[in-house]
Structure formats: structure tokens, C-alpha cells
N, CA and C atoms as a LAMMPS dump frame, in Angstrom:
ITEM: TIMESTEP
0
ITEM: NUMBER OF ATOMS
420
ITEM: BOX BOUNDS ff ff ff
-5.0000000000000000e+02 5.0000000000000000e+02
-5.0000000000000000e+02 5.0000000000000000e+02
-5.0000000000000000e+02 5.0000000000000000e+02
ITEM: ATOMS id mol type element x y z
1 1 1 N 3.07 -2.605 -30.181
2 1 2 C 3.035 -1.281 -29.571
3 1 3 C 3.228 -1.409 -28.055
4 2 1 N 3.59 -0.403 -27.513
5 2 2 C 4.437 -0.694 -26.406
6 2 3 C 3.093 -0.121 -24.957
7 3 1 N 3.151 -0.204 -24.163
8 3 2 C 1.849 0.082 -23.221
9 3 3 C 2.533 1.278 -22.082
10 4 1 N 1.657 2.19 -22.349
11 4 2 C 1.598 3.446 -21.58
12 4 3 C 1.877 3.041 -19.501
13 5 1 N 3.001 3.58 -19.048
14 5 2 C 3.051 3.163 -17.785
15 5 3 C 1.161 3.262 -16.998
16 6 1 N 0.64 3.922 -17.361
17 6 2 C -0.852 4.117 -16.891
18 6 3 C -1.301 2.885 -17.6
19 7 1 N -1.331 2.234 -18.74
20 7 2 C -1.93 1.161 -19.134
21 7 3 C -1.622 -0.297 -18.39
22 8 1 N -0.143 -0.368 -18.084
23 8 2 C 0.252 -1.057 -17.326
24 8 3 C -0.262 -1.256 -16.309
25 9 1 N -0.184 -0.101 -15.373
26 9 2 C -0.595 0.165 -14.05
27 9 3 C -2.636 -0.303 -13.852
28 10 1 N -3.277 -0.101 -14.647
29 10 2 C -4.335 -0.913 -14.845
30 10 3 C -4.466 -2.256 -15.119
31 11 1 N -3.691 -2.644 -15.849
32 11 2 C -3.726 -4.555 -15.915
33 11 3 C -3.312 -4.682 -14.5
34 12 1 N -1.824 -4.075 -14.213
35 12 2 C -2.099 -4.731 -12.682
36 12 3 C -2.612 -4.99 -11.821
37 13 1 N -3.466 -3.485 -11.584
38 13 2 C -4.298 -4.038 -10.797
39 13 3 C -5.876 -5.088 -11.441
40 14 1 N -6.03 -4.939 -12.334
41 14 2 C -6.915 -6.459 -12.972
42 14 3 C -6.401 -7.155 -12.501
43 15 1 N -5.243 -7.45 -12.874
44 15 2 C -4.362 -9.092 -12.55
45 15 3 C -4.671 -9.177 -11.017
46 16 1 N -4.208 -7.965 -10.361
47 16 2 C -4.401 -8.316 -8.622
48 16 3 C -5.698 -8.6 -8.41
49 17 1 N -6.852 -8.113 -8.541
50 17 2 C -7.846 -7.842 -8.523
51 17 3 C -8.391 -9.451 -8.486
52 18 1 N -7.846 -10.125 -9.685
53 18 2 C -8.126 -11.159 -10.629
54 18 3 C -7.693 -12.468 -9.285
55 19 1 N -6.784 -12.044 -8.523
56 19 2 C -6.172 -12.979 -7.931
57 19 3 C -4.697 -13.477 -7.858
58 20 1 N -3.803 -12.461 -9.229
59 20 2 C -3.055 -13.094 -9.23
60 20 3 C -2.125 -12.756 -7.869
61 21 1 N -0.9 -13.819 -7.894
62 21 2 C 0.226 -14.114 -6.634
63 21 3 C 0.717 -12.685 -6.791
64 22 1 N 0.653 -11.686 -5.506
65 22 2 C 1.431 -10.606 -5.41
66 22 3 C 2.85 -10.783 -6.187
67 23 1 N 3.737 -11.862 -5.527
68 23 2 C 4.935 -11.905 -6.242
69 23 3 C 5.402 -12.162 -7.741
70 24 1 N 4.28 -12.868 -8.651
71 24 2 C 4.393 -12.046 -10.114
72 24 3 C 3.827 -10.862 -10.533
73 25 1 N 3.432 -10.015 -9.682
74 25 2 C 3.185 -8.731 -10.101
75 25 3 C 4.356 -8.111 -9.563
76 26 1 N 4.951 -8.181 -8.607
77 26 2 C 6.153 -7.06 -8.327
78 26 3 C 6.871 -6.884 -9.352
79 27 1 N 7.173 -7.294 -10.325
80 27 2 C 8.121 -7.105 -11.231
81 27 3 C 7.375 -6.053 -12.396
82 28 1 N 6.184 -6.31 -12.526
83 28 2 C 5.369 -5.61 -13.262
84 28 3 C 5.33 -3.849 -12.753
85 29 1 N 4.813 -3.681 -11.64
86 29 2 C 4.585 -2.734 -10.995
87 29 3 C 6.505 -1.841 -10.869
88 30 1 N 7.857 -2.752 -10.571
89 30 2 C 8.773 -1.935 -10.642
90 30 3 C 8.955 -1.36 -12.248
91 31 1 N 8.551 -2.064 -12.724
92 31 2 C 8.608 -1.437 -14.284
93 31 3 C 7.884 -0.305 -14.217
94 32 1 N 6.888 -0.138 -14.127
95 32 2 C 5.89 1.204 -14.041
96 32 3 C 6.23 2.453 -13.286
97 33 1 N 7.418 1.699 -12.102
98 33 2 C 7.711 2.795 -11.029
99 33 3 C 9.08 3.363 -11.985
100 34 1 N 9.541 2.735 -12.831
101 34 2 C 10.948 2.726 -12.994
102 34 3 C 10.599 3.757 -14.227
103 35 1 N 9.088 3.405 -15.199
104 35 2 C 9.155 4.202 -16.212
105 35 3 C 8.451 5.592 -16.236
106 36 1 N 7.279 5.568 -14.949
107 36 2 C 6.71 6.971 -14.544
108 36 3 C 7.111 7.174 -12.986
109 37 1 N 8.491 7.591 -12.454
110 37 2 C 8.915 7.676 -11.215
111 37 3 C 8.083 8.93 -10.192
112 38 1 N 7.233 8.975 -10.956
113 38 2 C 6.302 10.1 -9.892
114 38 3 C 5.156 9.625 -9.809
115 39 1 N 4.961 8.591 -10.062
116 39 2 C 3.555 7.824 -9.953
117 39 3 C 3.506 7.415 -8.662
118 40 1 N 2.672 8.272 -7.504
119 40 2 C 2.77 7.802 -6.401
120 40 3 C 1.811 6.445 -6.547
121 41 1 N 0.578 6.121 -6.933
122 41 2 C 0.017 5.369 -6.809
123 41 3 C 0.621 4.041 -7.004
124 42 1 N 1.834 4.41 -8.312
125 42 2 C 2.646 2.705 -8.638
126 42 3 C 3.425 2.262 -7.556
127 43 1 N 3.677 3.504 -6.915
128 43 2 C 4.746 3.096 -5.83
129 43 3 C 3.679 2.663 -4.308
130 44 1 N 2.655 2.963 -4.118
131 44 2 C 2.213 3.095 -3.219
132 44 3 C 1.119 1.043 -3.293
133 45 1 N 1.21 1.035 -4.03
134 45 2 C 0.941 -0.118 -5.279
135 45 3 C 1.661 -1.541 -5.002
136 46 1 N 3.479 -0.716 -5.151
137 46 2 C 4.713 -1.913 -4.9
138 46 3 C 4.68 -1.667 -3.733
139 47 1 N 4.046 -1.143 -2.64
140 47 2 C 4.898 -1.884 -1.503
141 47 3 C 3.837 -2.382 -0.707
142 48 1 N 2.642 -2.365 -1.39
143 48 2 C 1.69 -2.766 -1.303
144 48 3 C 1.859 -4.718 -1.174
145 49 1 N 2.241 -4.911 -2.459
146 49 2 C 2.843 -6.032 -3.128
147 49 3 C 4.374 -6.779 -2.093
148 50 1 N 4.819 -5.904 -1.47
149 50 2 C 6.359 -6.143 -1.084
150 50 3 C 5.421 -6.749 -0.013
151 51 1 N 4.872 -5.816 0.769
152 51 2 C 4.291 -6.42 2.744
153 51 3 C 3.375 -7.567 2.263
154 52 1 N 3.084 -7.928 1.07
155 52 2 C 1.901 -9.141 1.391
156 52 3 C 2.921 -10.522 1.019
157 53 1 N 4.504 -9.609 0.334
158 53 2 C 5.206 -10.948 0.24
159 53 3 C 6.166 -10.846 1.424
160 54 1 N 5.798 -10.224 2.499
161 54 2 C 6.746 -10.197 3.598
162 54 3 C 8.053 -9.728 3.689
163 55 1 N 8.262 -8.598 2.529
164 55 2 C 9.795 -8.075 2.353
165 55 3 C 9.855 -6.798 2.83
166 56 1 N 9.432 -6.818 4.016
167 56 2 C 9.339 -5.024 4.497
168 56 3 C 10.519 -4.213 4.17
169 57 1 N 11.336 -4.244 3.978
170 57 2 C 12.159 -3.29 3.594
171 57 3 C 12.349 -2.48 2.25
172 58 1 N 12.278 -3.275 1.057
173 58 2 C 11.385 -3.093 0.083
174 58 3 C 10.268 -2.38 0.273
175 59 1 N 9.2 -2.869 0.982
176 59 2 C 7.942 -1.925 1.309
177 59 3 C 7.755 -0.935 1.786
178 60 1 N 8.814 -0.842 2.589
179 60 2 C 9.215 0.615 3.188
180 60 3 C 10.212 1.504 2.332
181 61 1 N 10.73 1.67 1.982
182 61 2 C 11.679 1.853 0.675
183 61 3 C 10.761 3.105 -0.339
184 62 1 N 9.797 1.731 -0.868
185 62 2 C 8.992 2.119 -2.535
186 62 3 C 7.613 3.418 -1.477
187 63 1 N 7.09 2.61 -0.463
188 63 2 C 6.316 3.564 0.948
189 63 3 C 6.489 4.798 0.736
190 64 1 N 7.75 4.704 1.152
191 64 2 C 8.291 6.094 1.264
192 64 3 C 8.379 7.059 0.006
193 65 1 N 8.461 6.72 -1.113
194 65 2 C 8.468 7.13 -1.842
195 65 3 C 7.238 7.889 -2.539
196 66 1 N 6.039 6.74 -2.261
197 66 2 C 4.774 7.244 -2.316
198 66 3 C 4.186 7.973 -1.733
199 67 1 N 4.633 8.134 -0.387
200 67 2 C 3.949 9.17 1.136
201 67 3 C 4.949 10.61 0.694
202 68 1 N 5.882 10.389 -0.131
203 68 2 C 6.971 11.392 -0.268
204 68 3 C 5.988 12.622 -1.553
205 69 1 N 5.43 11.73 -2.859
206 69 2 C 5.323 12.481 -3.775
207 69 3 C 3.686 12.856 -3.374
208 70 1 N 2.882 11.807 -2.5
209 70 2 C 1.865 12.145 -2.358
210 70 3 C 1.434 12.023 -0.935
211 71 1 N 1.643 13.242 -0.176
212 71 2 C 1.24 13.082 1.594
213 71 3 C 0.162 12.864 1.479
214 72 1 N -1.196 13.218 0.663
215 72 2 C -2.648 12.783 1.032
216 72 3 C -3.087 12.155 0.805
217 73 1 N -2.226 10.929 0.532
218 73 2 C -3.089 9.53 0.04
219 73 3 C -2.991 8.665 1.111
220 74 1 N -4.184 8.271 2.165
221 74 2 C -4.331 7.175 3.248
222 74 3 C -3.087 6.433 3.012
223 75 1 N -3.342 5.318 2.066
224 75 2 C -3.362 3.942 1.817
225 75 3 C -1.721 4.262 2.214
226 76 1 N -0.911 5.184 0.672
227 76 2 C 0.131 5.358 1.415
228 76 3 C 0.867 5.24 2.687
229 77 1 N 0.062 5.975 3.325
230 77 2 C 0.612 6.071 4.744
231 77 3 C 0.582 4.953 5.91
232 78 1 N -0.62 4.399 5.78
233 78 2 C -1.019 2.669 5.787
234 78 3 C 0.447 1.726 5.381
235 79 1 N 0.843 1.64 4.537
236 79 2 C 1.409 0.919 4.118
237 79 3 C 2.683 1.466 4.333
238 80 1 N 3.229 2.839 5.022
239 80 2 C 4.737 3.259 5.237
240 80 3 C 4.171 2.604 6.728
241 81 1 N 3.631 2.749 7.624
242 81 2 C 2.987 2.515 8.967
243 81 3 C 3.532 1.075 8.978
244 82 1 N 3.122 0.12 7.831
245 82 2 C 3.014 -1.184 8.141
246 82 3 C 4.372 -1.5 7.879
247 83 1 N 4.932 -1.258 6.958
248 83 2 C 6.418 -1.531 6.688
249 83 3 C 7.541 -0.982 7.892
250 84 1 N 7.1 0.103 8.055
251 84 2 C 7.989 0.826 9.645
252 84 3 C 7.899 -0.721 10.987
253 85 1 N 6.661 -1.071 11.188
254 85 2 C 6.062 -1.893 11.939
255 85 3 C 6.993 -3.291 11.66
256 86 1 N 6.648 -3.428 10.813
257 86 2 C 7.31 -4.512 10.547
258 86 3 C 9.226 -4.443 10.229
259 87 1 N 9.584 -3.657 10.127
260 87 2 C 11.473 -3.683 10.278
261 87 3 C 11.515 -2.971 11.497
262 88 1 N 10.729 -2.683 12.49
263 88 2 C 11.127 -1.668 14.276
264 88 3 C 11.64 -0.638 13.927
265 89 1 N 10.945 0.236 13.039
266 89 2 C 11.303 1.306 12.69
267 89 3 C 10.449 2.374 14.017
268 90 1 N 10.718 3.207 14.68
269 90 2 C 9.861 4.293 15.158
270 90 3 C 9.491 5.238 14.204
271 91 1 N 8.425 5.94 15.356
272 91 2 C 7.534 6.814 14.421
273 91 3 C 6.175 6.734 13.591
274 92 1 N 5.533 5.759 13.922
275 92 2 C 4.543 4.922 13.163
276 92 3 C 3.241 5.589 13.787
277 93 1 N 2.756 6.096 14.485
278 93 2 C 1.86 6.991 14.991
279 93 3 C 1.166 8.246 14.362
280 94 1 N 2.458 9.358 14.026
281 94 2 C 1.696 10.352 13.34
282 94 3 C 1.153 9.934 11.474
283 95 1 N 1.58 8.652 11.084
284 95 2 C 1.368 8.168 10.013
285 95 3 C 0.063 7.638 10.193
286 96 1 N -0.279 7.059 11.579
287 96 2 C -1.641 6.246 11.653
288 96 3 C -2.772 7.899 11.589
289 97 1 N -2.354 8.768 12.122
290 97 2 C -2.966 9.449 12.628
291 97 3 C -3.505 10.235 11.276
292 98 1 N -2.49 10.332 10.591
293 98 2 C -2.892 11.482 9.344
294 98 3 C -3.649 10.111 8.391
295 99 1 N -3.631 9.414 8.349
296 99 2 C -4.332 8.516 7.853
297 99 3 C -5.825 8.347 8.054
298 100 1 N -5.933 8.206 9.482
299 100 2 C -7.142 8.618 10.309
300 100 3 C -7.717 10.031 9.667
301 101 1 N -7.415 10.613 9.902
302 101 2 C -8.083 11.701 9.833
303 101 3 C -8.425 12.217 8.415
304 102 1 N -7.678 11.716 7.135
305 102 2 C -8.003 11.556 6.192
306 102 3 C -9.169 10.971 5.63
307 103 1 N -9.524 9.39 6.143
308 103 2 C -10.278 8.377 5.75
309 103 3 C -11.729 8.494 6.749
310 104 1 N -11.268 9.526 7.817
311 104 2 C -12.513 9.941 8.247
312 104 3 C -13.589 11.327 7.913
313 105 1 N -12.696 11.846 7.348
314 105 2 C -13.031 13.051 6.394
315 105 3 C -13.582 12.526 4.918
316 106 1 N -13.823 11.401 4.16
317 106 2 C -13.986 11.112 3.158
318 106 3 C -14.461 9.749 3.007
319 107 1 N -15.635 9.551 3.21
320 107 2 C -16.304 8.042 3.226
321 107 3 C -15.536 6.977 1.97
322 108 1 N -15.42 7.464 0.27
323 108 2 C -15.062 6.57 -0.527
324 108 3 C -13.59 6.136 0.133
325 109 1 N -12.548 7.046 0.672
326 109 2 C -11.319 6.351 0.884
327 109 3 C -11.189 5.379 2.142
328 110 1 N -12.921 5.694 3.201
329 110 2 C -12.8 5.301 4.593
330 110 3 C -13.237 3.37 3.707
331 111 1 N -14.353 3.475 2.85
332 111 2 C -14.703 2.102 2.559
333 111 3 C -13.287 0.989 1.965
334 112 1 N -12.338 2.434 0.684
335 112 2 C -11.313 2.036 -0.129
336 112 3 C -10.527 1.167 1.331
337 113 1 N -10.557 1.859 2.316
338 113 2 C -9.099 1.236 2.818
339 113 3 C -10.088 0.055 3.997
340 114 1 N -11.112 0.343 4.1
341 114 2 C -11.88 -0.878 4.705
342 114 3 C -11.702 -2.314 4.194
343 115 1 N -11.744 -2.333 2.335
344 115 2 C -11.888 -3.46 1.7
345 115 3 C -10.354 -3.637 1.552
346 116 1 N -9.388 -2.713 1.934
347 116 2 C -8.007 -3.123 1.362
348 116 3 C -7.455 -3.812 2.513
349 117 1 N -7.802 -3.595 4.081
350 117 2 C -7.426 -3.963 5.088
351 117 3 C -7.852 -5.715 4.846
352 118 1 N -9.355 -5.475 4.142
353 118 2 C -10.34 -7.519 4.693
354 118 3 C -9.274 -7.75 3.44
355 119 1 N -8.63 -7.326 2.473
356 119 2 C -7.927 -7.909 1.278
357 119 3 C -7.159 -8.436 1.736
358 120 1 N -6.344 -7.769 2.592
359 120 2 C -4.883 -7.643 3.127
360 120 3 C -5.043 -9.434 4.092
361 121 1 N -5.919 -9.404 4.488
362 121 2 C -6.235 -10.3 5.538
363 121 3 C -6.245 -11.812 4.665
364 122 1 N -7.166 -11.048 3.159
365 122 2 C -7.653 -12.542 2.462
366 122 3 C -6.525 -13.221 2.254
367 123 1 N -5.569 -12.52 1.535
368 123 2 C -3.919 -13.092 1.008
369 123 3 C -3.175 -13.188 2.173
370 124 1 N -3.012 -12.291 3.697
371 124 2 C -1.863 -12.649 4.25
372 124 3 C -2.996 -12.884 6.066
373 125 1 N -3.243 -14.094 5.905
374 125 2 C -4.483 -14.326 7.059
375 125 3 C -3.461 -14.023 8.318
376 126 1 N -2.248 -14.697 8.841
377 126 2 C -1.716 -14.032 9.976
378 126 3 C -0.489 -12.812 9.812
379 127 1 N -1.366 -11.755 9.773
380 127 2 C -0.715 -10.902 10.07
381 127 3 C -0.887 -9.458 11.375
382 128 1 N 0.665 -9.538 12.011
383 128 2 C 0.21 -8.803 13.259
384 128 3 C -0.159 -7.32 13.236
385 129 1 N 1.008 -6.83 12.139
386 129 2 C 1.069 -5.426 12.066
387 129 3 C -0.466 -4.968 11.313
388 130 1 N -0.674 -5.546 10.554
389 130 2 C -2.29 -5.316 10.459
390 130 3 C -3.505 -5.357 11.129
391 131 1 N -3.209 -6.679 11.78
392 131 2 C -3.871 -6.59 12.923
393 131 3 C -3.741 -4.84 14.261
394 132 1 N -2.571 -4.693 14.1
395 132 2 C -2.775 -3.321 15.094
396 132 3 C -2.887 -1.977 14.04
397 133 1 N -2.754 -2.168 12.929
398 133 2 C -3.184 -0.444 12.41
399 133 3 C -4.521 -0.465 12.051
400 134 1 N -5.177 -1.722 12.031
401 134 2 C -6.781 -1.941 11.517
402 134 3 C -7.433 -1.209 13.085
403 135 1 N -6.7 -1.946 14.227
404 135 2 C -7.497 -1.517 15.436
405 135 3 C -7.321 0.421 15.563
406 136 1 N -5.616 0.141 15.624
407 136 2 C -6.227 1.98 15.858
408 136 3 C -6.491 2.861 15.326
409 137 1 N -6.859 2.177 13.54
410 137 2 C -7.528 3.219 12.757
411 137 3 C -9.119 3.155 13.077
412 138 1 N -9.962 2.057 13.462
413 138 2 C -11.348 1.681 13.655
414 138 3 C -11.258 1.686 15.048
415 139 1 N -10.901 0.82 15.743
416 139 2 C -10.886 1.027 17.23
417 139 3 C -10.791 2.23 17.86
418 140 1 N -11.294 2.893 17.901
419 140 2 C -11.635 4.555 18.896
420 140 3 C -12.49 5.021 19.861
């Protein structure tokens, strides 16, 4: 029997969760985007997966797609921010900002993107562009 793009989209994140290498999950996660294409979370998910394997363009790409079907999801916007950042894209500001003001309005998403930032850090220890959206989302 074949697994519901939502069933999918839960092992993955187990598997991530679990430890596994971002880069055998990308393939997992485009399947999910490919079979429920309005799933902002799958998309918001892959490019999640793309910036920790350093393919910003990709990450910005699937980003966009997620900030597209869903403007009020932080993380989203986090992760179009970081991908912009990382290919010298302008414009990366009012993304930090609506982000901000989101995750400060709502403690579970302010902790969600607290533990996703120290995540971000565990798997990709030097990274710059994280290093500056961590500061001017906390730094104030």
C-alpha cells in the first residue's frame, strides 16, 4: 500500500529528527512536494534540507514556494531570508521582520524556531547567514 504524502511527510521528519544526513532526505521530501504541491510545510521542509546541504538556490526556489502558499509561517520566511542571503539576493529584511513579529506574538513558534536555529547550528556548525538572522531576530 502506497503512503499518503502526509504519511511520508512524518517519517521524514522522524528520519530528520532521528539524525538522518539531510541529503538522503531531499529526495524524499521532493516526492511529497511533487505529490501534494500545496503543502507549504513540505516545501518549507525542502529547503530547509537544500541550506543545510549548501544548495541555496534550490532553497530559495522550494522557499519561495512555501512563503508563497503560506505567508504566516516564521520558519518559512527564515529560510527564504537565508537562501536570499546566501545567493546576494536583496530584500531580506522585510522577511526578517515579518518573521519577528510573528514568533514574537506566539511563544510555541518563538521556542519552534529557537530549537530550529541551535539545530541548524548542530548539522551546519559554520554558518554565516545564520549566524546574522539568529542575531536580528533575538538581538534587539
Amino acid at each position: 500500500m502506497t503512503q499518503t504524502p502526509e504519511e511520508l511527510y512524518k517519517e521524514g521528519l522522524e528520519r530528520y529528527k532521528a539524525g538522518e544526513d539531510p541529503k538522503n532526505l531531499i529526495p524524499l521530501f521532493k516526492e511529497i512536494t511533487n505529490r501534494s504541491p500545496k503543502s507549504s510545510s513540505s516545501w518549507i521542509s525542502l529547503s530547509w534540507l537544500y541550506l543545510l546541504e549548501q544548495k541555496p538556490k534550490s532553497a530559495h526556489k522550494a522557499a519561495k514556494t512555501g512563503v508563497k502558499l503560506n505567508p504566516d509561517d516564521p520558519q518559512g520566511r527564515i529560510n527564504l531570508a537565508l537562501a536570499m542571503l546566501e545567493i546576494g539576493e536583496k530584500g531580506v529584511r522585510p522577511h526578517i521582520d515579518r518573521a519577528q513579529q510573528m514568533i514574537m506574538a506566539d511563544s510555541d513558534w518563538l521556542e519552534e524556531i529557537k530549537n530550529n536555529i541551535k539545530d541548524g547550528f548542530d548539522r551546519r556548525a559554520e554558518w554565516p547567514s545564520l549566524s546574522r538572522v539568529k542575531s536580528w531576530l533575538f538581538d534587539v
